[in-house]
C-alpha atoms as an extended CHARMM CRD file, in Angstrom:
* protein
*
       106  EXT
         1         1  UNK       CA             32.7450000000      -33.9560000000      -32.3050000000  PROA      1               0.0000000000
         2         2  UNK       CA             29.6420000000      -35.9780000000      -32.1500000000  PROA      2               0.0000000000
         3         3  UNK       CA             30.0270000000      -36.8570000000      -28.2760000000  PROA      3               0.0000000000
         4         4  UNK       CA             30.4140000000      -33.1230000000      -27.7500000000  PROA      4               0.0000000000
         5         5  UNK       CA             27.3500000000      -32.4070000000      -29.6950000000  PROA      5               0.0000000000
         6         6  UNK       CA             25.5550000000      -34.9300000000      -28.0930000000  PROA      6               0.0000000000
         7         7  UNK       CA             26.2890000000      -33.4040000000      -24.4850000000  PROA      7               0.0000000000
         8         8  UNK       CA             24.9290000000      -29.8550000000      -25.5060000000  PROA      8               0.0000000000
         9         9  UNK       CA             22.1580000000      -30.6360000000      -26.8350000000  PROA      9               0.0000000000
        10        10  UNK       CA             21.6960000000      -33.2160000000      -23.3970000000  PROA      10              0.0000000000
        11        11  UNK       CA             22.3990000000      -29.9130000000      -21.2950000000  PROA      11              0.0000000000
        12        12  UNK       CA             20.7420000000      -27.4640000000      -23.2410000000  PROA      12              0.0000000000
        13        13  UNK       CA             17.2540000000      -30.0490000000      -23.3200000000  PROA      13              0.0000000000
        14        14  UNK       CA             17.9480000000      -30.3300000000      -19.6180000000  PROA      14              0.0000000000
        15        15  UNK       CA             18.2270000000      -26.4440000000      -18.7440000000  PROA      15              0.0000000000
        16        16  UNK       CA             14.9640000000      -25.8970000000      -20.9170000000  PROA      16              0.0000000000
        17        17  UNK       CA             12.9990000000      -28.2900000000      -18.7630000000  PROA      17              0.0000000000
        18        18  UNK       CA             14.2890000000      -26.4290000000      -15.7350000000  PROA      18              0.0000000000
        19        19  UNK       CA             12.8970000000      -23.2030000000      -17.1560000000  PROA      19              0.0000000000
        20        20  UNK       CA              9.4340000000      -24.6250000000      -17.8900000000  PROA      20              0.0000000000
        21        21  UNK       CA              9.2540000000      -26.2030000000      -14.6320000000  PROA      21              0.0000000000
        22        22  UNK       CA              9.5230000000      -22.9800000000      -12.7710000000  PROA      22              0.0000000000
        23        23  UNK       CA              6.8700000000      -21.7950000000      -14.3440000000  PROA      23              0.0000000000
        24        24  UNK       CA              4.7630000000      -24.8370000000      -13.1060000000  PROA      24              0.0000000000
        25        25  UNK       CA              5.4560000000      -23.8710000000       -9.3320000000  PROA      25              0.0000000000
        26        26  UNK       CA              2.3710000000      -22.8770000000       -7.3230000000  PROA      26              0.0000000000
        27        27  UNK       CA              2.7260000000      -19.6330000000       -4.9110000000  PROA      27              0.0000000000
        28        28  UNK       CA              0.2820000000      -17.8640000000       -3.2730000000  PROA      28              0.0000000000
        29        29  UNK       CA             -0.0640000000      -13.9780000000       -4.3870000000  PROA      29              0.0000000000
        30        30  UNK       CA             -1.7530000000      -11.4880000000       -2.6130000000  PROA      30              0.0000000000
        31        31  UNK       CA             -4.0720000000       -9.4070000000       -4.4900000000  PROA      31              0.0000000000
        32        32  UNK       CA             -3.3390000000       -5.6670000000       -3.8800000000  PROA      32              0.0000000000
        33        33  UNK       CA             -6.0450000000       -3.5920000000       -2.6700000000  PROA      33              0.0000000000
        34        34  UNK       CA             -7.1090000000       -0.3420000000       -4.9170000000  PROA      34              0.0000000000
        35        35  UNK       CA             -4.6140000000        2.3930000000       -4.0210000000  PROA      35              0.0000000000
        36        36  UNK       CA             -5.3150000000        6.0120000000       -4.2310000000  PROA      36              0.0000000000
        37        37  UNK       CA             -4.6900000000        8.5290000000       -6.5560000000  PROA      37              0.0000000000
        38        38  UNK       CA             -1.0120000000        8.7580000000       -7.6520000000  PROA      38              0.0000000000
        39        39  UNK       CA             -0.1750000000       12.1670000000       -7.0030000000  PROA      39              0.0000000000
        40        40  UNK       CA             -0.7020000000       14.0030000000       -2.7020000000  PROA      40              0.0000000000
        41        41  UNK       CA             -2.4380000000       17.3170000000       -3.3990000000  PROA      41              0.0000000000
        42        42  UNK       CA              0.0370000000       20.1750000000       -2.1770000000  PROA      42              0.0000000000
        43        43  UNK       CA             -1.3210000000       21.1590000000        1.3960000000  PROA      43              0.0000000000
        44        44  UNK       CA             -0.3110000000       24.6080000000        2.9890000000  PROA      44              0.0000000000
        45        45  UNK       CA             -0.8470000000       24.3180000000        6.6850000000  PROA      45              0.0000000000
        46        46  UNK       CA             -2.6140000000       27.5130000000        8.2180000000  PROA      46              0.0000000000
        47        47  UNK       CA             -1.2280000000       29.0750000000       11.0190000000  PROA      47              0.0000000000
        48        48  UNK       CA             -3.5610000000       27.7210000000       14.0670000000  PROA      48              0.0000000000
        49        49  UNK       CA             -6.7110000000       29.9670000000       14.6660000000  PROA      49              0.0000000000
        50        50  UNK       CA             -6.6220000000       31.9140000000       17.7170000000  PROA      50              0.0000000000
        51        51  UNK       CA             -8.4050000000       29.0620000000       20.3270000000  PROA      51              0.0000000000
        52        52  UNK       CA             -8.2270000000       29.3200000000       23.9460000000  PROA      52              0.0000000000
        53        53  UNK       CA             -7.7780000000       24.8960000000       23.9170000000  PROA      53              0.0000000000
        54        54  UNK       CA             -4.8510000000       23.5390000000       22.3050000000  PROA      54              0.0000000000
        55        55  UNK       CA             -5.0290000000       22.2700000000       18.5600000000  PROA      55              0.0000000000
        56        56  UNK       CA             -2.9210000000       20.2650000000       16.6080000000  PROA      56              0.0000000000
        57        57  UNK       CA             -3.0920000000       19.8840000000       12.8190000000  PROA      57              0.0000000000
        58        58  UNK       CA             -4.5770000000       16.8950000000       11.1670000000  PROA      58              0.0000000000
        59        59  UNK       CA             -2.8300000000       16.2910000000        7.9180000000  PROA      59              0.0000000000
        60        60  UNK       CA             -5.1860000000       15.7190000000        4.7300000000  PROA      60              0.0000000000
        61        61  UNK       CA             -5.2970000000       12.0410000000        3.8500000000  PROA      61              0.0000000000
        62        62  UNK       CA             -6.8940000000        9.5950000000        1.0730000000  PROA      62              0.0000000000
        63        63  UNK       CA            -10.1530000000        7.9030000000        2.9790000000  PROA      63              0.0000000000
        64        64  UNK       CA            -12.2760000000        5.0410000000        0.7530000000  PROA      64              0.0000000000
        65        65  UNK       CA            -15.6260000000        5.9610000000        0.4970000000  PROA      65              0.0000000000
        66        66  UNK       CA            -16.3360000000        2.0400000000       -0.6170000000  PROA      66              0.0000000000
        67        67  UNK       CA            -16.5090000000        2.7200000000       -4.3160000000  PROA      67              0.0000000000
        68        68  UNK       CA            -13.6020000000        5.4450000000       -4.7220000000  PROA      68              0.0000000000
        69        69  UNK       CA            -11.0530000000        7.5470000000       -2.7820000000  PROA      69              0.0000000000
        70        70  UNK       CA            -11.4560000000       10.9720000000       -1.6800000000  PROA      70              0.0000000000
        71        71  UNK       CA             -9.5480000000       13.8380000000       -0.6660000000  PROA      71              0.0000000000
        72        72  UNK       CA            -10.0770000000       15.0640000000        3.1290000000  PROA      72              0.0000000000
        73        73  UNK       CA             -8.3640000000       18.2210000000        3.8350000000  PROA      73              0.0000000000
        74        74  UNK       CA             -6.1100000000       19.4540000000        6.7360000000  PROA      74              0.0000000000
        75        75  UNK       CA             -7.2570000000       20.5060000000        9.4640000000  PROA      75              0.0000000000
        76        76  UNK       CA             -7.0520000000       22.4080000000       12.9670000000  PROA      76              0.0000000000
        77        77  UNK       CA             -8.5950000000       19.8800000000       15.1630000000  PROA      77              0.0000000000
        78        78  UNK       CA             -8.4910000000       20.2360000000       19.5780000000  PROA      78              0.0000000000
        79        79  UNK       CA             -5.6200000000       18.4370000000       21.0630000000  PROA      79              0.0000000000
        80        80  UNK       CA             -7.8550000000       16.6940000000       23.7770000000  PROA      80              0.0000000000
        81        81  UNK       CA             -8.6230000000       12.8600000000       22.7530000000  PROA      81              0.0000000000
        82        82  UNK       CA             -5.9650000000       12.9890000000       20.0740000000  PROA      82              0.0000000000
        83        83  UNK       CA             -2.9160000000       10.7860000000       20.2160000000  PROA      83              0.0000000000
        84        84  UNK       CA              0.2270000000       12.7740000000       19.6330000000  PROA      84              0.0000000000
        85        85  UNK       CA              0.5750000000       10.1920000000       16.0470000000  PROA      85              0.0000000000
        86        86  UNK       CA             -1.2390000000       10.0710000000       12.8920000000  PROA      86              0.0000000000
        87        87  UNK       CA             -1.9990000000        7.1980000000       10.9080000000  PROA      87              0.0000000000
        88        88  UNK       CA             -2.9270000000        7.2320000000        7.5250000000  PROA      88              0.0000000000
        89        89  UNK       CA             -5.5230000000        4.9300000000        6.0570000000  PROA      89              0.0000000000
        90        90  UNK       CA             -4.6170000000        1.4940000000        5.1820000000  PROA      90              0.0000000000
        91        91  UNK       CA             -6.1020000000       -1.8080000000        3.4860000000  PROA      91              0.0000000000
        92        92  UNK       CA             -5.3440000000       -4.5970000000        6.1970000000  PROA      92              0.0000000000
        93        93  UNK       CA             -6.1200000000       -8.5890000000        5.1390000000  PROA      93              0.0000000000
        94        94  UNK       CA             -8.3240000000       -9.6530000000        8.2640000000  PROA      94              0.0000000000
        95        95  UNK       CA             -9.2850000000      -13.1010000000        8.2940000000  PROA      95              0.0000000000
        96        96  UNK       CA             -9.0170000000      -13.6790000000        4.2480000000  PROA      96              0.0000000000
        97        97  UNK       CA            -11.1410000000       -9.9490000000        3.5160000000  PROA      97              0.0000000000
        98        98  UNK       CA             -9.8970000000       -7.1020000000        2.7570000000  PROA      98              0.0000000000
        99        99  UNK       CA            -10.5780000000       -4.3520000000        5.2140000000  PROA      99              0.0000000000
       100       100  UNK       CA             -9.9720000000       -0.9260000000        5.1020000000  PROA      100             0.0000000000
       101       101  UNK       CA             -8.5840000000        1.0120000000        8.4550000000  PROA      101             0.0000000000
       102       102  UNK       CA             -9.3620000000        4.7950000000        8.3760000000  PROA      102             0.0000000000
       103       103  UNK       CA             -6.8510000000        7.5370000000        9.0220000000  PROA      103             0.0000000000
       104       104  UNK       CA             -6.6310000000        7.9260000000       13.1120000000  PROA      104             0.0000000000
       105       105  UNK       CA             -4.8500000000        9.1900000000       16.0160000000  PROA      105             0.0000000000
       106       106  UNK       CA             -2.5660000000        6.5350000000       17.9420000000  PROA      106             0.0000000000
């Protein structure tokens, strides 16, 4: 009984040292950027007004004014310039800074 005891309390010391060691090991963490509000405001998209150039609709989107976020709307905006993709905003980690991309057109 006492060599069995013995062992335990060897393998039980042994698997405790292995816990706290894990917590000794360095890894590099990323620090999130702010995110924006929680909750998408509900957006009805208009029908297109009547425009003699051809428009296509420009989803509303979070953009980071450098203190907060705000709300931009929809809108109709002319086709001409535009990619045919739109790209939310984003935080991007450039060079060890935080940067933040506006919404755009690909």
């Amino acid at each position: 009984m006492q060599i069995a005891t013995r062992r335990h309390l060897v393998l039980a010391g042994s698997a405790a040292g292995l816990l706290l060691l894990g917590g000794c090991v360095s890894a590099t963490r990323e620090v999130a950027a702010p995110n924006p509000a929680p909750q998408i405001p509900v957006e009805i998209i208009p029908k297109p007004p009547v425009s003699e150039q051809p428009l296509i609709w420009q989803p509303g989107h979070w953009d980071w004014s450098g203190s907060t976020y705000l709300w931009r709307e929809g809108a109709w905006v002319p086709r001409a310039g535009h990619g045919t993709q739109w790209q939310d905003g984003y935080w991007t980690n450039q060079g060890g800074s935080w940067v933040w991309l506006p919404a755009h057109w690909l």
